[in-house]
C-alpha positions as CSV (number, residue, x, y, z in Angstrom):
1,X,0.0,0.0,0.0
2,X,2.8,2.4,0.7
3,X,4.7,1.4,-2.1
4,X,1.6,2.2,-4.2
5,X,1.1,5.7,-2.2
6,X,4.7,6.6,-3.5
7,X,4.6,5.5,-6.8
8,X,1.1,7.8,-7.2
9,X,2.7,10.6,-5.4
10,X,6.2,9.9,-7.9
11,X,3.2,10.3,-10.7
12,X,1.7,12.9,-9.6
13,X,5.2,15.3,-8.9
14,X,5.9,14.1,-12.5
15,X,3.2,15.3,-14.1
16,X,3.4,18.5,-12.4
17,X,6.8,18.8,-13.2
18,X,6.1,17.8,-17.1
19,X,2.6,20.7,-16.9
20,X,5.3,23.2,-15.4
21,X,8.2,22.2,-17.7
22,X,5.7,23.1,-20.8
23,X,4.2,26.4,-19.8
24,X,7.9,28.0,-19.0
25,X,8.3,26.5,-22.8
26,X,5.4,28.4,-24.1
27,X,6.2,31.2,-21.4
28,X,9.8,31.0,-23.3
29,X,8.5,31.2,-26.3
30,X,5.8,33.7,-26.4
31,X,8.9,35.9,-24.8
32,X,11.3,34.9,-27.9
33,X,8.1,35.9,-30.0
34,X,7.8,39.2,-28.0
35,X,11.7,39.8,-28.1
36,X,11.3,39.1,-32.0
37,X,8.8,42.0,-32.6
38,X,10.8,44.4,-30.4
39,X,13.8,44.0,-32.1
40,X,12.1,44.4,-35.7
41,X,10.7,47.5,-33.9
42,X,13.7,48.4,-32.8
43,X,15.4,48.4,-36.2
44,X,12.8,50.2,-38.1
45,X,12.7,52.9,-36.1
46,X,16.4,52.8,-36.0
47,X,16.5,52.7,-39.7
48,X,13.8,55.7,-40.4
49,X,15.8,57.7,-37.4
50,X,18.9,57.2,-39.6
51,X,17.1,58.7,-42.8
52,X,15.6,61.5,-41.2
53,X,19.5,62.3,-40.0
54,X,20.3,61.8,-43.5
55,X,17.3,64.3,-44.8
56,X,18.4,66.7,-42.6
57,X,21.9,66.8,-43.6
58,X,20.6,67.1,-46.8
59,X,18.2,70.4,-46.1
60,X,21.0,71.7,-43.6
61,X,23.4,71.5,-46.9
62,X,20.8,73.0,-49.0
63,X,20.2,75.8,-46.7
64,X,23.8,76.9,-46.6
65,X,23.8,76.5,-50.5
66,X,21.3,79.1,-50.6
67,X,21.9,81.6,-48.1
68,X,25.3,81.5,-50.2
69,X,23.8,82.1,-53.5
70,X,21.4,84.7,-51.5
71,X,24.1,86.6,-49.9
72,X,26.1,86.9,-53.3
73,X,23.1,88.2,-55.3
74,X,22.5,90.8,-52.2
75,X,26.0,92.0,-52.8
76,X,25.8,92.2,-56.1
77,X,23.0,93.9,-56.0
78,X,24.4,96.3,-53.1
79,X,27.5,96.7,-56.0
80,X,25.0,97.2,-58.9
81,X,22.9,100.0,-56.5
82,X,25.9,101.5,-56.0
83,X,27.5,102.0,-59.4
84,X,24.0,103.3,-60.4
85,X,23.9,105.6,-58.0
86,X,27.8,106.7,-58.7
87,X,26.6,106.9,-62.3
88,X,23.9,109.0,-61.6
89,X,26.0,111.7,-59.3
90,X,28.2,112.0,-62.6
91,X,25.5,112.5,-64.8
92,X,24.3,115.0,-62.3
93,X,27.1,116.9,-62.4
94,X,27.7,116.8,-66.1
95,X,24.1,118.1,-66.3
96,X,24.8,121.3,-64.0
């Protein structure tokens, strides 16, 4: 009778050990699953961080092309205003 008692009881702890053995497998795996997903996450946002970074460069290159190309037509301009206005004292004082 005790024998039988033990090898129920040996049973029963081994079934409880296979039941807990295979939800820390599905645990394990629904975590590998989880850590999966993050990672992809993880590496898109990575990836569209890295071509906004890139963009920016871009528009941060394109700004200084332009304010260069603005500030040489604004002294050009500043040179043209002033050789009309040179040319206009002269003409002034041919006139008189």
């Amino acid at each position: 009778m005790r024998l039988k008692q033990e090898q129920t009881l040996k049973e029963e702890t081994e079934q409880k050990y296979r039941t807990a053995k295979a939800e820390l497998e599905e645990e394990r795996n629904e975590f590998e699953r989880s850590l999966t997903m993050v990672q992809h996450d993880l590496k898109e946002n990575q990836r569209k961080l890295e071509l906004e970074i890139e963009q920016r460069q871009k528009t941060e290159a394109k700004l200084t092309e332009v304010e260069s190309q603005l500030q040489t037509e604004v002294s050009a301009h500043q040179a043209a205003r002033g050789n009309s206005q040179q040319l206009k004292k002269q003409l002034d004082e041919l006139n008189d």
